[in-house]
C-alpha positions in Angstrom: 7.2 -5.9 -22.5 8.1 -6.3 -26.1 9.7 -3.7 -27.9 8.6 -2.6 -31.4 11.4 -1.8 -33.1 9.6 -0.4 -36.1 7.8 2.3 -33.9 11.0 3.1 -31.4 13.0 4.0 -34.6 10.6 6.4 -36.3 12.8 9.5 -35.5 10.0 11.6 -36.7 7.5 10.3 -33.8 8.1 13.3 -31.0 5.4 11.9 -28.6 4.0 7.9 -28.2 0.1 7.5 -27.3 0.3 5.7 -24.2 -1.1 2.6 -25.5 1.9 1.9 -27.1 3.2 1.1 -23.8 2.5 -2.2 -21.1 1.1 -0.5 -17.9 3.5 -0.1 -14.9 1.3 -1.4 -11.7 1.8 0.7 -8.5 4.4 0.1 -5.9 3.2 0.4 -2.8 5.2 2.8 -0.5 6.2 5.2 -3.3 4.0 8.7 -4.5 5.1 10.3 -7.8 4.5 13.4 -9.4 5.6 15.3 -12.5 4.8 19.2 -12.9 6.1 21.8 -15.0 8.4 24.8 -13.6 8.8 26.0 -16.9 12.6 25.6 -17.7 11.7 24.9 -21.4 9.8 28.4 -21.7 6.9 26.6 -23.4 5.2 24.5 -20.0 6.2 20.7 -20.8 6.5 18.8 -17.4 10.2 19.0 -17.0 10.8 18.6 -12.6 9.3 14.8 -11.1 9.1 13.8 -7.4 8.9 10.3 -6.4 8.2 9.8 -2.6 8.7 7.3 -0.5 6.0 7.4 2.9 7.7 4.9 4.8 10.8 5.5 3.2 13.0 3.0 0.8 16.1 1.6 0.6 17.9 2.5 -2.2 21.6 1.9 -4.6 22.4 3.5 -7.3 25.3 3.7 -10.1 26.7 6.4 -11.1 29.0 7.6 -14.4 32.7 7.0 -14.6 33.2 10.4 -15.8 35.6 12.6 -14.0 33.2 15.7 -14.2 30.2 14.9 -12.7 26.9 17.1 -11.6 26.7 18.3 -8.5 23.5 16.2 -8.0 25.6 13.5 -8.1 27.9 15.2 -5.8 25.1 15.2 -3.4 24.1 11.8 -3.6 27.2 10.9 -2.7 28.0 12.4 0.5 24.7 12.0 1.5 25.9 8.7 2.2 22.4 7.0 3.1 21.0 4.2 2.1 17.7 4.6 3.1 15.4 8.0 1.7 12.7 9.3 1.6 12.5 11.7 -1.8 14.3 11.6 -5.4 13.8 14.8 -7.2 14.7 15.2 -11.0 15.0 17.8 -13.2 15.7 18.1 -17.2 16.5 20.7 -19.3 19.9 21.6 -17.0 22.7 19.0 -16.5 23.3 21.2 -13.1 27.4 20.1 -13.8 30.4 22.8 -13.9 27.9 24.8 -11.7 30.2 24.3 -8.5 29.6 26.0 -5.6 26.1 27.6 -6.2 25.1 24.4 -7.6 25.4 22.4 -4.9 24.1 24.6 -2.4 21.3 25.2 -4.9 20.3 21.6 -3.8 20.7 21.9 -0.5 18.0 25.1 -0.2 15.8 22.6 -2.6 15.9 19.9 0.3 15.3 22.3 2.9 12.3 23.3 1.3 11.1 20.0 0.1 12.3 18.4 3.5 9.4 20.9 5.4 7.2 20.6 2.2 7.4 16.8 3.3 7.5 17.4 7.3 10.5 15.3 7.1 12.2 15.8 10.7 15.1 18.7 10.4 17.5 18.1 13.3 19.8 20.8 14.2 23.6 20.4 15.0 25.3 21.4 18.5 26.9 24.6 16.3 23.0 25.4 15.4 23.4 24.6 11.5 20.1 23.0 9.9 21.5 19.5 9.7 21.2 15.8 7.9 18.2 14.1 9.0 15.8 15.8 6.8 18.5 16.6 4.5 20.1 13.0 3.8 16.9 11.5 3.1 16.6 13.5 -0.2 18.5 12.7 -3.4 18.5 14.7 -6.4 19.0 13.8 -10.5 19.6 16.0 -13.2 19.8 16.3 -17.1 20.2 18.3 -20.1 22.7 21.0 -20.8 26.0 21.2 -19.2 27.5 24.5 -17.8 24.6 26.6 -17.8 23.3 28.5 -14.2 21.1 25.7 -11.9 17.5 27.6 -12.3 17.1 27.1 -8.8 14.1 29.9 -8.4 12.3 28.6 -11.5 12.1 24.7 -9.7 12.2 26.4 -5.8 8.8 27.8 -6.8 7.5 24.8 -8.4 8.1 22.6 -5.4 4.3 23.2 -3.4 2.5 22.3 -6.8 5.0 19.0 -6.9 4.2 17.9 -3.9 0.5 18.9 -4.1 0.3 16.7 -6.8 1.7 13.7 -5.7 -0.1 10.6 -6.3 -0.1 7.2 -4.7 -2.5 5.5 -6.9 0.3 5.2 -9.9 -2.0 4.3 -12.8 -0.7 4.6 -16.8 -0.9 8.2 -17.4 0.9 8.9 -14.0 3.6 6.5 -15.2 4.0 8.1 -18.6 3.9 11.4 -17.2 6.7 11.0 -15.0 8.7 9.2 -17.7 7.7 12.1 -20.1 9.0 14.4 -17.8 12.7 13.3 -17.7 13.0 13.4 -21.0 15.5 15.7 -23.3 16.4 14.7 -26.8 14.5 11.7 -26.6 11.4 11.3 -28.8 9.6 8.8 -26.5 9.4 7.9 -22.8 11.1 4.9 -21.6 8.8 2.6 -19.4 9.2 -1.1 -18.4 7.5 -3.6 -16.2 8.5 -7.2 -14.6 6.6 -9.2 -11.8 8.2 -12.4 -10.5 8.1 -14.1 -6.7 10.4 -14.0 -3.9 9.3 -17.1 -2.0 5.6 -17.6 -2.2 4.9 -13.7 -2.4 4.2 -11.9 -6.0 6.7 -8.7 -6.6 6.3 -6.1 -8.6 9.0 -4.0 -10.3 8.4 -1.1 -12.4 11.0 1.2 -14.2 11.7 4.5 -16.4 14.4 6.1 -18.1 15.5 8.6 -20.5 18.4 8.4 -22.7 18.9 9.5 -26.5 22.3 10.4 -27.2 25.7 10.7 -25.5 25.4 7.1 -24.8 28.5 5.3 -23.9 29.7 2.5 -21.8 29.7 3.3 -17.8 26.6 4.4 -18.5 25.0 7.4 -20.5 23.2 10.2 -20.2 20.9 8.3 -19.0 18.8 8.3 -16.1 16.9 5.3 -14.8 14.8 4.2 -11.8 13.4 1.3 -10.6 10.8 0.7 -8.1 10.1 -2.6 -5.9 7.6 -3.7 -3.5 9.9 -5.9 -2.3 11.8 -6.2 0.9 15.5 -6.1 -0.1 18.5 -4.5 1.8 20.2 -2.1 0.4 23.5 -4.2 0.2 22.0 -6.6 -1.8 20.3 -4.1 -4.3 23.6 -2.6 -4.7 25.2 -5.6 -5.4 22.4 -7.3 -8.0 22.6 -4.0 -9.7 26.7 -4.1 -10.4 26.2 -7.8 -11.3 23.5 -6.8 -13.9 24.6 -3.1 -15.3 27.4 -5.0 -17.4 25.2 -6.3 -19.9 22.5 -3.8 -20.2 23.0 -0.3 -19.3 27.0 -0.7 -19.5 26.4 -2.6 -23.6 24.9 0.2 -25.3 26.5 3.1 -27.2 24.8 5.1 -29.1 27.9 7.7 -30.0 30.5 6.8 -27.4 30.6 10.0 -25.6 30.0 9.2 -21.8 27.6 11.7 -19.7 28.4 13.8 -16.6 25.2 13.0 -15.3 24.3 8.9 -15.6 22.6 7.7 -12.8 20.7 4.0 -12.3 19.0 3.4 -8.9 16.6 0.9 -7.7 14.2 1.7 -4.7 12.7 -0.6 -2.5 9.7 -0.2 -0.4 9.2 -3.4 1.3 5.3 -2.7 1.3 5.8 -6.8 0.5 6.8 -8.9 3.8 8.5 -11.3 1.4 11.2 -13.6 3.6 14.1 -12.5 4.7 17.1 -11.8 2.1 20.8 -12.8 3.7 22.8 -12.5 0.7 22.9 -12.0 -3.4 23.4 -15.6 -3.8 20.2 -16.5 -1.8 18.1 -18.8 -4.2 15.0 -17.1 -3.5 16.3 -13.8 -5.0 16.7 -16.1 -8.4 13.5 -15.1 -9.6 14.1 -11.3 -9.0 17.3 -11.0 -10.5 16.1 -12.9 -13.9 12.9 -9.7 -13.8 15.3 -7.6 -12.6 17.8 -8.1 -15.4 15.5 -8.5 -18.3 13.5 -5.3 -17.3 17.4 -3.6 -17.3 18.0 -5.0 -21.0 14.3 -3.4 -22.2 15.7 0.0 -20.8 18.6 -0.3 -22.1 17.5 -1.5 -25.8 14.2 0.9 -25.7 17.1 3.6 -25.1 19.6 2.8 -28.0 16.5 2.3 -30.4 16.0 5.7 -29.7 19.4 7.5 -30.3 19.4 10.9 -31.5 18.6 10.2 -35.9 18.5 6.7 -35.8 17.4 4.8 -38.5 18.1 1.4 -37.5 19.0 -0.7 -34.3 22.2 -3.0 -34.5 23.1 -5.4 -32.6 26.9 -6.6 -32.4 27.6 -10.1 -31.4 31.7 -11.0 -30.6 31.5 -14.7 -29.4 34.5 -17.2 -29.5 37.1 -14.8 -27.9 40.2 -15.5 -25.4 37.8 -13.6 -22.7 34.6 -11.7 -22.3 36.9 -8.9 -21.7 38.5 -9.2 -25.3 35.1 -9.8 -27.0 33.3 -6.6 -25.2 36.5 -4.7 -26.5 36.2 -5.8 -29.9 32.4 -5.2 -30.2 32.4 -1.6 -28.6 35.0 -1.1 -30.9 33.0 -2.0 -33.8 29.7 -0.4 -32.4 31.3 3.3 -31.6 32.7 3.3 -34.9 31.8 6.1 -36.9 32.4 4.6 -40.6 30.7 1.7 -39.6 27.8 3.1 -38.3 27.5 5.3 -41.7 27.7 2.4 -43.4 25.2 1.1 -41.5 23.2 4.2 -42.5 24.0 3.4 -45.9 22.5 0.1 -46.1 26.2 -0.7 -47.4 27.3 -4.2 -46.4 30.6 -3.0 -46.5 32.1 -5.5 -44.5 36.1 -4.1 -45.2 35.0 -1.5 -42.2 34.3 -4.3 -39.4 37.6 -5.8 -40.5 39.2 -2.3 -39.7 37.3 -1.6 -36.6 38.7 -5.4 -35.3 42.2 -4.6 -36.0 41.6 -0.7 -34.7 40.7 -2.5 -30.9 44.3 -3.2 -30.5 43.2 -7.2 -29.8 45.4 -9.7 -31.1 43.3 -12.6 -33.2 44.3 -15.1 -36.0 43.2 -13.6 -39.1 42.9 -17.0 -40.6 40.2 -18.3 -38.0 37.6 -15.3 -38.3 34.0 -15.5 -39.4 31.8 -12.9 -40.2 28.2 -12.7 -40.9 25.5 -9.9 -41.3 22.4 -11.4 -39.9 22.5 -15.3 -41.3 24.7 -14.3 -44.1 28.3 -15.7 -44.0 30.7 -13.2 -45.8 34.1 -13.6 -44.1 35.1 -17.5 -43.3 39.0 -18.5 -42.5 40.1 -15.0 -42.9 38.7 -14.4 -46.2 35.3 -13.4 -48.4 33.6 -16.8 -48.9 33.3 -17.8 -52.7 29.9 -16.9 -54.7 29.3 -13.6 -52.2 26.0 -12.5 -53.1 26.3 -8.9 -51.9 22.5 -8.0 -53.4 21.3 -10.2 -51.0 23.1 -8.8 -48.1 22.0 -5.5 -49.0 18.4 -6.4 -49.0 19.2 -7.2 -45.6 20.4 -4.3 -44.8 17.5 -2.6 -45.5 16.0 -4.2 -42.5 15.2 -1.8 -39.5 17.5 -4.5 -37.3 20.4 -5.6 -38.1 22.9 -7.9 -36.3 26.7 -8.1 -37.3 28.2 -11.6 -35.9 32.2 -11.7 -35.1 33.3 -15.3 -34.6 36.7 -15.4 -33.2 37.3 -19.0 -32.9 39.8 -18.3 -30.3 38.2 -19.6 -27.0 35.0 -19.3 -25.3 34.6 -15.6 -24.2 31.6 -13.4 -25.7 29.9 -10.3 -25.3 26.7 -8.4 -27.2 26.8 -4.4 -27.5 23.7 -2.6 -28.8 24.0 0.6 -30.5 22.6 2.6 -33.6 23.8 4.0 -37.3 24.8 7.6 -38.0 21.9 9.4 -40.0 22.7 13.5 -40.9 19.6 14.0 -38.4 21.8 12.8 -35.7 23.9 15.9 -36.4 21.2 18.1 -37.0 19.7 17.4 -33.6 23.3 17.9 -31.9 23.9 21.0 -33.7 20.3 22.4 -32.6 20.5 21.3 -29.2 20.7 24.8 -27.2 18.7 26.4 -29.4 
């Protein structure tokens, strides 16, 4: 799926037409639905269910923060890798909600376990127990701190379920994306097919994501959905291998979330052979699909940050290490006189120079190139001779831009993906409760 820049960076768009968008195909195994309990006060669909019949084996990855939602709370000590039911709600983060919170969720799954005649085993002390319950996992977004509105989504859940639908055609799709979202002005949606063997895959994703976007994920949610017939292992490990340069290089402000969740669900509706390990060559195929459908998320996600104008693109190549060059380039893409300059339409390249020095990396001044698109300013340490800086502002005019760090130092790299700073990215921040 090809991303259009010029329509993902129209901050004024508030809703796409759904032709703007390639149509996910259905995964068999998996039911979705997308309802509204109301929790904006003006009926948007704002609670999804996806379902899994026979069940799926899942991984996810989760934020880095030290406060996290208690839906991720739950995930975790469900401790099961195989489910039957992810529930997800917007508007409420369900984080610093302790206690309550979390036992919010667990009357949630009692009630959708039944809803879903999942089996309910009972314990030798007589306490509702785990098998029912552990087959459910929960995600959550939006505002941090407020109360869970656990009767507002408790009696929503018959409609939800009602309203499940295993035919996934384009509008279900959309709905269910539309339905996560918070700040963001447009659903996320992306699609991949590829073979394992001599059998045809399908993979289809969504996500939301708009601001508070920082490495170790964002506040961002995203899921992805396979046919294929993958352990759970190995979908835990192709995701960690591939997070690093999608969902991990994007910022859009640098804040990270207490609510970032990636997971990938499998269904195994396709009896592709057997998978013994990531390195198996017949997963090639799948990863490649599996990456690039991770990068369109990731980019569709950063195009839309909260105001933004313009989509940038920082490349560091030429570095002592990967390591050093991802340093460099978040430094350079989180900051915030940069990114107005950026706004600007200011080459002012004096501000790349100050956020390279800022990320504490040692480099040889007298080696460094830098370029705004094609255009060479900075060669051996020092503004090349005959700088045409009207043409490098025409380019800045451009709704993409890409700054290029050559550090001539060895053979590391790394590419981070973020946004400028418009005054409508403070506006929306400063409205966001209201």
């Amino acid at each position: 799926m090809t991303i259009n820049l010029k329509n993902l960076l129209n901050p004024k768009i508030k809703m796409s037409k759904m032709g703007d968008f390639q149509e996910l195909k259905q995964i068999e195994g998996l039911s979705v639905s997308a309802v509204s309990a109301d929790l904006y006060g003006n009926e948007r669909d704002d609670l999804t269910l996806f379902y899994f019949k026979n069940g799926a084996r899942y991984a996810s990855i989760y934020t880095k923060s030290k406060i996290v939602s208690e839906s991720i709370n739950w995930n975790l000590k469900t401790k099961n890798k195989f489910i039957k039911a992810l529930l997800v709600n917007t508007k409420n983060a369900n984080t610093f909600t302790g206690k309550r919170g979390f036992q919010d969720l667990r009357e949630l799954a009692k009630l959708l376990a039944k809803q879903l005649t999942l089996k309910l085993a009972q314990s030798p002390e007589g306490i509702e127990d785990v098998v029912g319950l552990n087959q459910i996992i929960f995600a959550s977004t939006g505002v941090i701190g407020e109360s869970f509105p656990f009767e507002k989504i408790k009696k929503t859940i018959p409609q939800l379920v009602q309203s499940l639908r295993e035919q996934q055609n384009k509008f279900i799709w959309f709905k269910a994306a539309s339905a996560i979202m918070t700040t963001d002005t447009k659903p996320k949606l992306a699609y991949e097919e590829c073979e394992i063997g001599n059998k045809k895959v399908k993979i289809s994703a969504i996500a939301k994501g708009s601001g508070m976007i920082a490495p170790n994920m964002a506040t961002m949610l995203a899921f992805i959905f396979t046919d294929a017939n993958i352990p759970s292992a190995i979908l835990k490990a192709l995701l960690k291998k591939n997070v690093n340069t999608t969902f991990n290089a994007i910022t859009v402000d640098g804040d990270t979330s207490t609510n970032d969740m990636v997971g990938i669900f499998s269904t195994g509706s396709t009896q592709n052979s057997k998978i013994y390990n990531v390195l198996d060559p017949k997963l090639k195929m799948f990863e490649k699909s599996l990456h690039n459908l991770m990068l369109n998320l990731a980019k569709q996600i950063v195009a839309d940050g909260e105001g933004a104008k313009k989509f940038v693109t920082v490349n560091v190549t030429k570095a002592r290490s990967s390591q050093i060059a991802k340093k460099i380039a978040f430094t350079i893409a989180n900051s915030p006189l940069v990114k107005t300059a950026i706004a600007g339409e200011d080459p002012n390249w004096g501000r790349i120079i100050m956020a390279i020095g800022k990320s504490g990396e040692s480099i040889s001044a007298d080696k460094l190139k830098i370029r705004f698109g094609e255009f060479t300013i900075v060669e051996n340490g020092q503004q090349i001779e005959n700088f045409d800086e009207k043409i490098v502002q025409e380019y800045m005019e451009w709704e993409s831009i890409e700054i290029n760090i050559e550090l001539n130092m060895g053979e590391g790299s790394f590419t981070v993906y973020t946004v400028d700073f418009t005054k409508d990215y403070i506006e929306i921040n400063a409205d966001y409760r209201n």
